[in-house]
GULOSE-78363 format. One line per field, with one value per atom (N, C-alpha, C): residue number from 1; x, y, z. Coordinates in steps of 0.2 Angstrom, whole numbers, plus 5000, padded with zeros to 4 digits. Each point is the difference from the previous one (the first is absolute). Layout:
<nodes>
fifi <- NUM|...
X <- X|...
Y <- Y|...
Z <- Z|...
</nodes>
This chain:
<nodes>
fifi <- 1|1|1|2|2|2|3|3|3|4|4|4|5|5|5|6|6|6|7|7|7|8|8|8|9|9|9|10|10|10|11|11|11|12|12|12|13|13|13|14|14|14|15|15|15|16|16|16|17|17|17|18|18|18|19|19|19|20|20|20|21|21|21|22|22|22|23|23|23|24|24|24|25|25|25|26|26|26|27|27|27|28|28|28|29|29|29|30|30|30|31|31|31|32|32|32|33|33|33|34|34|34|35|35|35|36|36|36|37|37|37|38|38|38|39|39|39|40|40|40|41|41|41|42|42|42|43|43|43|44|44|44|45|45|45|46|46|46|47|47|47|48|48|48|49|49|49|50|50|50|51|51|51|52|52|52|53|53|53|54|54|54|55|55|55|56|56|56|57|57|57|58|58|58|59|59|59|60|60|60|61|61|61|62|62|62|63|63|63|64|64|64|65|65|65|66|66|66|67|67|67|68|68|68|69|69|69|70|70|70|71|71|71|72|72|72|73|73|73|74|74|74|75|75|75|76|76|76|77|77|77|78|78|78|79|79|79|80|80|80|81|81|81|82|82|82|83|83|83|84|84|84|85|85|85|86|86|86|87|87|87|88|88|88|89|89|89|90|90|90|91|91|91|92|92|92|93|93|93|94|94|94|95|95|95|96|96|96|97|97|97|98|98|98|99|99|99|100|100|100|101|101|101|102|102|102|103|103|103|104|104|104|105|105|105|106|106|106|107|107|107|108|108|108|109|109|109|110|110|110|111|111|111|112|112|112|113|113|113|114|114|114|115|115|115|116|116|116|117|117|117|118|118|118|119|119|119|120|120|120|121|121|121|122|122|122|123|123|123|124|124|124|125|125|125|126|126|126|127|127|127|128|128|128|129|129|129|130|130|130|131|131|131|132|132|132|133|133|133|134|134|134|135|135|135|136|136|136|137|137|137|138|138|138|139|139|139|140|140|140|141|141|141|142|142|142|143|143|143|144|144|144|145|145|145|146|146|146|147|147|147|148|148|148|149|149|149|150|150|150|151|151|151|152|152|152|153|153|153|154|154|154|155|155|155|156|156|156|157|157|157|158|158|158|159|159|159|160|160|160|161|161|161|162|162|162|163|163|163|164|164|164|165|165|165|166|166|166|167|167|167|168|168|168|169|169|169|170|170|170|171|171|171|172|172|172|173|173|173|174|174|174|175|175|175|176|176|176|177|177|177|178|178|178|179|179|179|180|180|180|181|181|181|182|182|182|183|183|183|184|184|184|185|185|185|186|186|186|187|187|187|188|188|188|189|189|189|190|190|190|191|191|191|192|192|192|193|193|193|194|194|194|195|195|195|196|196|196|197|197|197|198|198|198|199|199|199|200|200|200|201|201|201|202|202|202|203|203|203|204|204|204|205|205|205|206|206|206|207|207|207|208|208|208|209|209|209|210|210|210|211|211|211|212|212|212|213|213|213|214|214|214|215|215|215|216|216|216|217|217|217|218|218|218|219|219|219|220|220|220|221|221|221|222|222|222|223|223|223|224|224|224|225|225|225|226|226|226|227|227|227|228|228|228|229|229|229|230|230|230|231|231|231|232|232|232|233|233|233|234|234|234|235|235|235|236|236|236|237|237|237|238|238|238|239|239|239|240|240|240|241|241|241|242|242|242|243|243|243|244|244|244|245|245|245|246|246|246|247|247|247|248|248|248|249|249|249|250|250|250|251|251|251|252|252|252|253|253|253|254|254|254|255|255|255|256|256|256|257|257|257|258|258|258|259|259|259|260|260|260|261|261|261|262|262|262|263|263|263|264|264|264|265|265|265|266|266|266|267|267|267|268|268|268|269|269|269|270|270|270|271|271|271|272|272|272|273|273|273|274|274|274|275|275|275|276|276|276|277|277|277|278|278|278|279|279|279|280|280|280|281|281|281|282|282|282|283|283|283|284|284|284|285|285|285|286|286|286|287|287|287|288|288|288|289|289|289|290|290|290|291|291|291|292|292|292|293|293|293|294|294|294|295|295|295|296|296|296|297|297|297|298|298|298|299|299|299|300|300|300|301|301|301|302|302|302|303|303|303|304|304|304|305|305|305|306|306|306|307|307|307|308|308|308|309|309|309|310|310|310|311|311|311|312|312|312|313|313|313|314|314|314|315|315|315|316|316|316|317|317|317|318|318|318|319|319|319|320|320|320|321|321|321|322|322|322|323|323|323|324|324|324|325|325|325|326|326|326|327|327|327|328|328|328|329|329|329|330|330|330|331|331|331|332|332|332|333|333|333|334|334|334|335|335|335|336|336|336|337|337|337|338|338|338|339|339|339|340|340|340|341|341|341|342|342|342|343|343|343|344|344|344|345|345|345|346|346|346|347|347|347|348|348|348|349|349|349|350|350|350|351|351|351|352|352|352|353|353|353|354|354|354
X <- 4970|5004|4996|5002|4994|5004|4995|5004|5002|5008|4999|4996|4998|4995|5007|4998|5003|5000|5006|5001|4996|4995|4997|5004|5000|5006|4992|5003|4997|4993|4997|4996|5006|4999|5001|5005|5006|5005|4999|4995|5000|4993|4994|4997|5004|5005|5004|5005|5002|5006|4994|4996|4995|4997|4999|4999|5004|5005|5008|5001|4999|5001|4994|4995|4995|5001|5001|5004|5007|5004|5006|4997|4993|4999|4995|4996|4994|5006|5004|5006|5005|5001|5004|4995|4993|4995|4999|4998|4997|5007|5007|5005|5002|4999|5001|4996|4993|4995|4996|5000|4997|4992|4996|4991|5002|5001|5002|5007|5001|5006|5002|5008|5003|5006|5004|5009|5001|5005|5004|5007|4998|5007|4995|4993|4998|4998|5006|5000|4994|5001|5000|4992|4997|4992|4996|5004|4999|4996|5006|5001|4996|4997|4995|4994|4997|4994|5003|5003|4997|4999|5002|4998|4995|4999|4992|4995|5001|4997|4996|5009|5001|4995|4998|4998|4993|4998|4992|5000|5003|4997|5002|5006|4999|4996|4998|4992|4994|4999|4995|5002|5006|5000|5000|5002|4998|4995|4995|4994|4997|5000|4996|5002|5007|4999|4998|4999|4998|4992|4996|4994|4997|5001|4997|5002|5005|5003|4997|5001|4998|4994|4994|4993|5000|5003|4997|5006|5003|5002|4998|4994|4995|5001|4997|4998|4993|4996|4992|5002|4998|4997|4993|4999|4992|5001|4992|5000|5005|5001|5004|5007|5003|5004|5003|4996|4999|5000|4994|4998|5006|5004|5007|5002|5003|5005|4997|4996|4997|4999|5000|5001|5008|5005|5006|5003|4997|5002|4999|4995|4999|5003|5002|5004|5006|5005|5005|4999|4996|5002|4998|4997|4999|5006|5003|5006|5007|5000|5006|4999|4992|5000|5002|4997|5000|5010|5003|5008|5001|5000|5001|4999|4994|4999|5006|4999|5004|5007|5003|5007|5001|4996|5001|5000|4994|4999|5002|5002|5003|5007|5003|5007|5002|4999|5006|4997|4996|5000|5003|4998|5001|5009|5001|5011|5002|4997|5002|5000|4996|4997|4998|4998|4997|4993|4997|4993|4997|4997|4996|4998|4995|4995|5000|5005|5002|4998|5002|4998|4993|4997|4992|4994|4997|4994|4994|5000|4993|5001|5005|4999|4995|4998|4989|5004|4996|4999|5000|4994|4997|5006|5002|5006|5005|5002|5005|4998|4996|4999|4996|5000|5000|5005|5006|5007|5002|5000|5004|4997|4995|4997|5003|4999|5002|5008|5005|5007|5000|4998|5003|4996|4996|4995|5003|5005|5006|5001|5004|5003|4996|4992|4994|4999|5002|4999|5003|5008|5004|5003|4997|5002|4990|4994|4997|5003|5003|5002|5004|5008|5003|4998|4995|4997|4996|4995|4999|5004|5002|5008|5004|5003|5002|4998|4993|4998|4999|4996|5002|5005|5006|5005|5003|4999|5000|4996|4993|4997|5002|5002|5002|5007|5004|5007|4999|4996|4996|4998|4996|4998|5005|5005|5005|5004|5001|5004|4995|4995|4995|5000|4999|5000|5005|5007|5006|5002|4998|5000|4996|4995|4994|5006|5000|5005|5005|5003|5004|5002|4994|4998|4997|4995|4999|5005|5004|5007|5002|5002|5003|4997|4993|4997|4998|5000|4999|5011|5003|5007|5001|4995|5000|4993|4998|4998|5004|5006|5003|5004|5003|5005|4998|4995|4997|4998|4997|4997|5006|5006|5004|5004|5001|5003|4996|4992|4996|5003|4999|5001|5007|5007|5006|5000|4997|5002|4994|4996|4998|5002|5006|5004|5006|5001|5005|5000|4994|5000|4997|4997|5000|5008|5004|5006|5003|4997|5004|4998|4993|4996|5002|5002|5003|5006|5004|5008|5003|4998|5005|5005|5006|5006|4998|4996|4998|4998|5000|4997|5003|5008|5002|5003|4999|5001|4995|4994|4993|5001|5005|4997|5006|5004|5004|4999|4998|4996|4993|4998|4996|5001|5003|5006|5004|5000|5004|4992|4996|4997|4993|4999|4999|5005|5007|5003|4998|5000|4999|4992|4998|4990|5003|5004|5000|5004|5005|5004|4999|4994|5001|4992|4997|4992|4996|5001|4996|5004|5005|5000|4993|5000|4996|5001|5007|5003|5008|4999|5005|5003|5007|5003|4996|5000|4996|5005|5005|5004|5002|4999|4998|4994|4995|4992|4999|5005|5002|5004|5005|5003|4996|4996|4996|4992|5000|4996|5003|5007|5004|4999|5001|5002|4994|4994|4994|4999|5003|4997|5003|5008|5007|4996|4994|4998|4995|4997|4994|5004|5006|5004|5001|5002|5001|4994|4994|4993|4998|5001|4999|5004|5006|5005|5002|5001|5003|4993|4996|4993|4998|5002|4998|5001|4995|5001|4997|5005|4999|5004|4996|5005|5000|5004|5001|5007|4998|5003|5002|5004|5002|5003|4997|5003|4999|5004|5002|5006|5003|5004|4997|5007|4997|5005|4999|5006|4999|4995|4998|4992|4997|4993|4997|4995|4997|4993|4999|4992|5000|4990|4999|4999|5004|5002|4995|4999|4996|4995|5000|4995|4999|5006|4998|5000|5000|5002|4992|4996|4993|4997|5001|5000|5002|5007|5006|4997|4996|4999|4993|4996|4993|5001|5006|5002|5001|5005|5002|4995|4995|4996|4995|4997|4995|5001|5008|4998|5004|5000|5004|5008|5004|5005|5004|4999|5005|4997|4997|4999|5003|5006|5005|4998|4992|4997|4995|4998|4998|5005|5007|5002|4997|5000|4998|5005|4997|5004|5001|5005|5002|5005|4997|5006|4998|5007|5002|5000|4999|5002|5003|5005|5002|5003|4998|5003|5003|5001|5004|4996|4994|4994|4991|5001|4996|5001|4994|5002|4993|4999|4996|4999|4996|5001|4993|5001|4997|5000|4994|5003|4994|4999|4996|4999|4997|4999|4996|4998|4995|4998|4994|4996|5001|5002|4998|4996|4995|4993|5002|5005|4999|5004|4996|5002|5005|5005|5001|4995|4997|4996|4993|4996|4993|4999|5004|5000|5002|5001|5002|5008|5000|5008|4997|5006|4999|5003|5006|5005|4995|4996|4999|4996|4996|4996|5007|5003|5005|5004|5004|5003|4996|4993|4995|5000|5000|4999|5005|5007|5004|5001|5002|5000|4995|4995|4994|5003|5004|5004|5003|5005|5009|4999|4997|5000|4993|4997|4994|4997|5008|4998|5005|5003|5006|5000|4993|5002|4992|5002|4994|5002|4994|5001|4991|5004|4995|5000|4996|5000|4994|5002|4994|5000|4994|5000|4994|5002|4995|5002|4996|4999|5007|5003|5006|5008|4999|5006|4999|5003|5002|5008|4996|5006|5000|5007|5000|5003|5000|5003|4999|5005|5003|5004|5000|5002|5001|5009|5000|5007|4994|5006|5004|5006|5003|5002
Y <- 4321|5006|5006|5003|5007|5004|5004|5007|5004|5004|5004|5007|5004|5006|5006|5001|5006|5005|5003|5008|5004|5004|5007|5005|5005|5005|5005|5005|5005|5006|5003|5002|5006|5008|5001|5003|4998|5003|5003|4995|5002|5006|5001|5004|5008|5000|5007|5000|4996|4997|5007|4998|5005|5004|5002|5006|5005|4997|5006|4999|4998|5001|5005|5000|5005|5006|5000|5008|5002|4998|5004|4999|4996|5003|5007|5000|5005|5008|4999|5005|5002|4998|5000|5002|4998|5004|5006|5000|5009|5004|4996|5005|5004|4995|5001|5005|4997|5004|5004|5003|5004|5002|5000|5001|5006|5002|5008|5003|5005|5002|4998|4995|5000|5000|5002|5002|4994|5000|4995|4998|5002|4999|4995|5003|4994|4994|4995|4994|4997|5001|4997|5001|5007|5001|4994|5000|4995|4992|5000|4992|5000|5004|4999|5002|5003|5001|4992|4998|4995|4993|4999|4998|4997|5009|5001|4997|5003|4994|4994|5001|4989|4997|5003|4997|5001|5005|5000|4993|5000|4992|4996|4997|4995|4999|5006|4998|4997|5004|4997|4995|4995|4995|4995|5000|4997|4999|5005|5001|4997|4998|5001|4991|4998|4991|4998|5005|4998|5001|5006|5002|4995|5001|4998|4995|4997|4994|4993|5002|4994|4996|5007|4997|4996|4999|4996|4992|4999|4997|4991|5003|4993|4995|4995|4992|5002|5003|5002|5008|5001|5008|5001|5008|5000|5009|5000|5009|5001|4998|5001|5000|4997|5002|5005|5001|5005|5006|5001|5005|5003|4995|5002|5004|4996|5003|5007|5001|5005|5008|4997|5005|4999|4995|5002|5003|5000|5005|5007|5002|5005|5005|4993|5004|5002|4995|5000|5008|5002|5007|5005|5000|5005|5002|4993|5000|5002|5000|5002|5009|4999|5010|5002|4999|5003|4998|4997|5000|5005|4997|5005|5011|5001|5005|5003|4996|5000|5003|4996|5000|5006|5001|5008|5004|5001|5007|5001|4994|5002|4998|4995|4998|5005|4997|5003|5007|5006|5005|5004|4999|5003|5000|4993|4999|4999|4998|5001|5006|5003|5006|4997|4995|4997|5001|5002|5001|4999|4993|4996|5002|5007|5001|5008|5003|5006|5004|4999|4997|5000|4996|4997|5006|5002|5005|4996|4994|4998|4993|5003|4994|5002|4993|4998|4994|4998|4995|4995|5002|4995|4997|5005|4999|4995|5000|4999|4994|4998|4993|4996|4999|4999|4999|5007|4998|4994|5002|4994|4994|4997|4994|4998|5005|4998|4999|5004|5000|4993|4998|4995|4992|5001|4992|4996|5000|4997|4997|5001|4998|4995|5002|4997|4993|5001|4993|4996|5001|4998|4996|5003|4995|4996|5001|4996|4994|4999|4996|4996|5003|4996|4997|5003|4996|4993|4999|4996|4995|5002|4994|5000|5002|4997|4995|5003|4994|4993|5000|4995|4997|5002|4998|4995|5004|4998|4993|5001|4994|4993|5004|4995|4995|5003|4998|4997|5002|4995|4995|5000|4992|4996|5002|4995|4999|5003|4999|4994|5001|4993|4997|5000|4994|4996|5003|4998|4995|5005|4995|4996|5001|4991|4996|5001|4995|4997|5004|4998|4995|5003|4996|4991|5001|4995|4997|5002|4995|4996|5004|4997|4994|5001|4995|4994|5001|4994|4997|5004|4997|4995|5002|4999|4993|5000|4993|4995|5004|4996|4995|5002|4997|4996|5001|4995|4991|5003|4995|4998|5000|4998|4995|5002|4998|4993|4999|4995|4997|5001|4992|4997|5005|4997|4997|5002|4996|4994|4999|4994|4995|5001|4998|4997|5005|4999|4994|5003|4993|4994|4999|4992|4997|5005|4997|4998|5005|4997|4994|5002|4993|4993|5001|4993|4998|5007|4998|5000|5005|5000|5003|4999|5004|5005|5002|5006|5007|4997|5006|5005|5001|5002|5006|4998|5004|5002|4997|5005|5007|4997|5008|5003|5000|5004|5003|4998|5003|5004|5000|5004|5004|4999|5007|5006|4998|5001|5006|4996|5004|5004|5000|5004|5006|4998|5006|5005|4999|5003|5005|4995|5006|5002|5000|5003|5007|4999|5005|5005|4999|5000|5002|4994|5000|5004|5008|5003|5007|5000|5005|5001|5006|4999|4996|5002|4997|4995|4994|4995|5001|4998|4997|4993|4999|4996|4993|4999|4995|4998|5006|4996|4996|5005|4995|4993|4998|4995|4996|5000|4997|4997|5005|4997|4995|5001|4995|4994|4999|4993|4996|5005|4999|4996|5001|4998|4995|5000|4993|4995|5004|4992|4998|5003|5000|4993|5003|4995|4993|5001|4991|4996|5005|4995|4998|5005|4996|4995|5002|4993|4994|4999|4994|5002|5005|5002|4995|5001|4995|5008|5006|5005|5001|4999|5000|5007|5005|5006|5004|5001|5005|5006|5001|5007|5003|5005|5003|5009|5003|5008|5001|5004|5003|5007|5000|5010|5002|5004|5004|5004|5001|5002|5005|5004|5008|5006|4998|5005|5000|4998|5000|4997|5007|5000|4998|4997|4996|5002|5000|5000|4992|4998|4995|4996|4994|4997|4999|5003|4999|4993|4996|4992|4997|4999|4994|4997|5006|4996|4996|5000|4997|4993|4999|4994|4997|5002|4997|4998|5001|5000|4993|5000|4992|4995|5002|4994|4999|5004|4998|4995|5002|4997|4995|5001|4997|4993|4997|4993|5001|4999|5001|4992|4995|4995|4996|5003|4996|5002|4996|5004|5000|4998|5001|5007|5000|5009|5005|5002|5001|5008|5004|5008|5004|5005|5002|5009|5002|5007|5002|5003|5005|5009|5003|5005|5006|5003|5003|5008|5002|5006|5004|5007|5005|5005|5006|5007|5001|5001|5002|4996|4995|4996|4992|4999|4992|4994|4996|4995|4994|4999|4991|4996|4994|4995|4993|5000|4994|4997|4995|4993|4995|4997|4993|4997|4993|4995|5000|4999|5002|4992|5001|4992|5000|4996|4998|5000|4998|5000|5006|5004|5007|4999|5003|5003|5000|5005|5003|5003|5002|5001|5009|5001|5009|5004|4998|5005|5005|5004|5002|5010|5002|5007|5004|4995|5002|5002|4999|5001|5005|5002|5007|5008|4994|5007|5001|4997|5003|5002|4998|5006|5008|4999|5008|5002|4999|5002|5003|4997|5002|5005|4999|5005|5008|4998|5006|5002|4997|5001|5000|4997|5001|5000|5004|5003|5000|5003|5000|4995|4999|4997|4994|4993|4996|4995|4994|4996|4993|4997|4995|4995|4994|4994|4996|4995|4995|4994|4996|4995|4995|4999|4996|4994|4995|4995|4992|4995|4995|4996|5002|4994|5004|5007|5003|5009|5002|5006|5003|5007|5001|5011|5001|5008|5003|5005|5005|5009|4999|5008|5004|5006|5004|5006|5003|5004|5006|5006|5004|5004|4998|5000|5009
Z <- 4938|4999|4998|5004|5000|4996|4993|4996|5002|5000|5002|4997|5004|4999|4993|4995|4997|5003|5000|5005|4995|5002|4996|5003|4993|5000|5003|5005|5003|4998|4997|4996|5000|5006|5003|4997|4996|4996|4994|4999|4993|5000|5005|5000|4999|5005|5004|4994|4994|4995|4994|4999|4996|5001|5009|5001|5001|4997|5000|4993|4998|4993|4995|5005|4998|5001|5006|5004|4996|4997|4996|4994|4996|4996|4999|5004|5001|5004|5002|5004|4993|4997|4994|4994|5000|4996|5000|5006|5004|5001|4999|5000|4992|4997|4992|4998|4999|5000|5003|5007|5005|4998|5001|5000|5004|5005|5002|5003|5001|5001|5005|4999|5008|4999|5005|4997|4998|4993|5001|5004|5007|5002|5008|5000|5007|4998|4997|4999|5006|5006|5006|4999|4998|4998|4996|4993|4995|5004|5006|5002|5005|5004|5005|4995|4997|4996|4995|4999|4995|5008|5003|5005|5003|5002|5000|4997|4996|4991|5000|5001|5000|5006|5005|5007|4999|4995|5000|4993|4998|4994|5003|5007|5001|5004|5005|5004|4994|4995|4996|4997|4998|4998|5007|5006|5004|5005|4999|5005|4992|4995|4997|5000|5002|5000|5006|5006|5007|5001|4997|5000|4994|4994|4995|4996|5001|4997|5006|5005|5008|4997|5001|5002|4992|4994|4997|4998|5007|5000|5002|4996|5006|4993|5003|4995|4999|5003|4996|5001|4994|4999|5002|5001|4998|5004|5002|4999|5007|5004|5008|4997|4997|4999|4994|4995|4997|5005|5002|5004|5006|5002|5003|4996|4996|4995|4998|4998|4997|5006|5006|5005|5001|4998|5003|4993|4995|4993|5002|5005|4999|5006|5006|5005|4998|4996|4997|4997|4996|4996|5005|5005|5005|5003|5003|5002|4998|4992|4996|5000|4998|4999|5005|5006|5006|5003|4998|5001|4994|4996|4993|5005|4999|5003|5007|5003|5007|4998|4995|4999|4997|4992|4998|5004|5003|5002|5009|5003|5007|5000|4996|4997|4997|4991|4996|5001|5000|4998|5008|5004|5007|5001|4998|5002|4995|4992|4996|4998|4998|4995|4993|4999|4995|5000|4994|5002|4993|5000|4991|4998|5004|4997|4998|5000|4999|4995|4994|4991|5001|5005|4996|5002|4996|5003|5001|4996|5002|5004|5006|5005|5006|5000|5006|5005|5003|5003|4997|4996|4995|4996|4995|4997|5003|5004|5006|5001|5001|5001|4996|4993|4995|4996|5000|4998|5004|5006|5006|4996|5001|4997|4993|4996|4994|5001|5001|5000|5003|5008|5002|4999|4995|4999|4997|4998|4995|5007|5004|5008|5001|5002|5001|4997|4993|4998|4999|5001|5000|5006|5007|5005|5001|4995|5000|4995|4995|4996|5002|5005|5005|5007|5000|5006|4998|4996|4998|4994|4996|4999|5004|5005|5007|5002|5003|5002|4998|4992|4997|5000|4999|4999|5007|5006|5008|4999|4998|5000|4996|4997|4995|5003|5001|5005|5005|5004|5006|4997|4994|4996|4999|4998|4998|5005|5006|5003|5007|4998|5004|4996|4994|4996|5001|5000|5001|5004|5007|5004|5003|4999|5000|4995|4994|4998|5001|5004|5003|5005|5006|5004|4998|4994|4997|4998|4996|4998|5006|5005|5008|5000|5002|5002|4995|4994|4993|5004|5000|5002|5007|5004|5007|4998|4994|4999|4997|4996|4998|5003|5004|5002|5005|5006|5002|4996|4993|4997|4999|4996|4999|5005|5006|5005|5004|4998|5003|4995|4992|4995|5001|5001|5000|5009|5003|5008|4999|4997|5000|4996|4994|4996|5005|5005|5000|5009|5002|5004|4999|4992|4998|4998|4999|5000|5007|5005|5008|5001|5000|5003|4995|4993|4998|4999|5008|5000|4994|4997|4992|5001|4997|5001|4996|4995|4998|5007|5004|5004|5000|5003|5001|4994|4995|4993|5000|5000|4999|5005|5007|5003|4999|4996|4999|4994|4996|4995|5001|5005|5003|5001|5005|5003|4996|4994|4995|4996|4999|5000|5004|5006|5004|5001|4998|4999|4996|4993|4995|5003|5003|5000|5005|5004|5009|4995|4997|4999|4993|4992|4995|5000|5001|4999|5000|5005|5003|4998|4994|4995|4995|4997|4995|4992|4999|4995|5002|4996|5003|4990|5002|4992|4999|4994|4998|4999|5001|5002|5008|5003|5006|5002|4997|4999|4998|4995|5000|5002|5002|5004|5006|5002|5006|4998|4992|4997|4999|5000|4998|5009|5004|5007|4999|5000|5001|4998|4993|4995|5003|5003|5004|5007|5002|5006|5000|4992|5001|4995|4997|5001|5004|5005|5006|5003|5001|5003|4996|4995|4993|4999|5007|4998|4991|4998|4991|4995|5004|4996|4996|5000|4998|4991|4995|4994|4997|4999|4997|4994|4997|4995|4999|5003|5002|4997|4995|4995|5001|4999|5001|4993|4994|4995|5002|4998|4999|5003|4998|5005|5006|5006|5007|5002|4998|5000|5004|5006|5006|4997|5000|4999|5009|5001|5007|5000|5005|4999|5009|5002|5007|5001|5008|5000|5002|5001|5001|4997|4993|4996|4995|4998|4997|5005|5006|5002|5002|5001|5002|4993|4993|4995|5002|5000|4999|5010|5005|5005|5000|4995|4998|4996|4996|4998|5003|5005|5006|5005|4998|5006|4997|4994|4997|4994|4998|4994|5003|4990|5001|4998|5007|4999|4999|5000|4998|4996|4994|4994|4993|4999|4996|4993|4999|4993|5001|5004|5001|5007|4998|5005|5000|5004|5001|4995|4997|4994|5005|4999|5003|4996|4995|4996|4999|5001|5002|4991|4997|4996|5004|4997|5003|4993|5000|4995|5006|4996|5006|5002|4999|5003|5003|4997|5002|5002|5003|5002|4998|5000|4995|5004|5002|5008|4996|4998|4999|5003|5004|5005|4998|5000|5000|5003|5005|5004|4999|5001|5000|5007|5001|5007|5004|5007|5004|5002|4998|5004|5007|5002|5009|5002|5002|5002|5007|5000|5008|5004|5001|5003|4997|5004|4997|5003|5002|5002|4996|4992|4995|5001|4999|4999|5001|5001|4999|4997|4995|4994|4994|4999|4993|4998|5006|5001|5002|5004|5002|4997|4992|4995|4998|4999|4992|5004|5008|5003|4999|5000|5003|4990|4997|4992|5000|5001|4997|5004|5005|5004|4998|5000|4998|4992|4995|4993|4998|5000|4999|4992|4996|4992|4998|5003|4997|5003|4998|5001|4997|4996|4999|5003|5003|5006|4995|4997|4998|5005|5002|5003|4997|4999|4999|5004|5003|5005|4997|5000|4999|5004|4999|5006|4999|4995|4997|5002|4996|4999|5005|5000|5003|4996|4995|4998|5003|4998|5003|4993|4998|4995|5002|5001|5004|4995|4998|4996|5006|5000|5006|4995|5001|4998|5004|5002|5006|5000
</nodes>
């Protein structure tokens, strides 16, 4: 089941959201307070000089996250990308003065009749571009500061968003083990019952069916109700009485209350089938012990077997690896997993904060 991708909201609104909000503020300053004389009846003046304005800070807060924000966008630094940077800091102010200049003196003063420097006697070149640097390095640092948290941030998103989906992937495929291994041990159950004509067949594959429903239609959510997880744990236990002729000696116990508590599904059974496979199930002096604790919040599995010398099979299993993966994923902080394995017994102690 692949994640779906979260919609990102647009950048692009909210840049043009603050560039208008700058502009009626900076339009509303220079009307209040005028630096030189202009009627107050040429609203429409106001609003193309603050504009104007606004167009030289957002070149220099964007050429400064295109020129100088880029080049130090690397995983290794060193003098080359310094060295970028440092000629794109410098293009950046050439480019702002040299629009800055553009706009007064062939813009506002020619069709506006605005003229900055009217007032100033000791206006140079020199001066001129110096002012411009100074006035607009605020701009400058400000689309260098958003260029580079950007893109951390951007980095960072892509992290989680590949992390995500390798896990995900992962999940599938620890799933796509699951259910195969499950379906060898009960079809080989269930054809020692054919082959020794037992009237149990016919129950066993309806109780199959019964659940290969549940995994075809439930299993391959992320969250199942925890009563359904159950129920297809009882299905199992009823599966492995009839391969047992009712030789099946277990106590298997549920305390707690079950008032909508979710668990991902397929998560006990590889425990309660690591029993039936290896332990000793028809000695009613060591029967297999499987009891449940359940609160609102949490759930508690203490299972126990005695080990049979005579194994099934000698090719090991892929349950018991593939619940530790599968928790280590899906409950990560939120779960402690015991197991003692020794030549006699086999016991499991599961704490799961649902």
């Amino acid at each position: 089941m692949s994640a779906a991708r979260p919609r990102v909201f647009p950048e692009w609104p909210v840049h043009l959201l603050i560039w208008a909000l700058l502009l009626v503020k900076d339009v509303a300053t220079t009307y209040a307070i005028p630096a030189y004389p202009v009627p107050k009846t040429a609203v429409a003046t106001y609003g193309l000089l603050g504009l104007g304005y606004l167009l030289i800070s957002a070149a220099a807060f964007y050429l400064s996250v295109g020129l100088v924000a880029r080049p130090l966008r690397t995983s290794v630094l060193g003098w080359r990308p310094f060295g970028r940077a440092a000629l794109g800091l410098l293009l950046t102010l050439l480019l702002i003065t040299g629009m800055r200049y553009g706009l007064e003196f062939y813009v506002f003063k020619p069709l506006l009749g605005f003229d900055n420097y009217v007032l100033n006697t000791t206006f140079t070149a020199r001066w001129f571009v110096e002012n411009s640097v100074r006035f607009y390095f605020d701009y400058v640092l400000y689309g260098l500061l958003f260029g580079v948290i950007r893109h951390n941030l951007l980095a960072e998103r892509r992290r989680r968003e590949t992390q995500q989906a390798n896990t995900t992937a992962e999940l599938t495929f620890l799933r796509s083990q699951l259910n195969p291994h499950f379906l060898f041990n009960t079809i080989n159950d269930i054809y020692a019952l054919v082959y020794q004509k037992s009237d149990d067949a016919p129950g066993a594959l309806l109780k199959l069916s019964e659940l290969l429903r549940y995994m075809l239609h439930e299993a391959h959510h992320d969250r199942v109700l925890l009563t359904r997880e159950l129920d297809y744990l009882n299905g199992l236990i009823e599966l492995q009485r009839l391969g047992t002729k009712g030789k099946l000696h277990l106590d298997y116990q549920v305390r707690g209350p079950l008032n909508g508590q979710t668990i991902a599904p397929m998560l006990l059974v590889s425990f309660v089938e690591n029993a039936f496979k290896h332990g000793v199930l028809n000695n009613p002096a060591q029967p297999v012990t499987l009891h449940l604790t359940l609160t609102a919040t949490t759930l508690d599995l203490s299972l126990h077997n005695a080990k049979n010398n005579q194994q099934k099979d000698q090719l090991g299993g892929i349950g018991l690896p593939n619940v530790r993966r599968r928790l280590a994923l899906l409950y990560p902080t939120r779960h402690t997993l015991a197991v003692a394995d020794t030549p006699t017994d086999f016991q499991v102690t599961l704490h799961l904060d649902l």
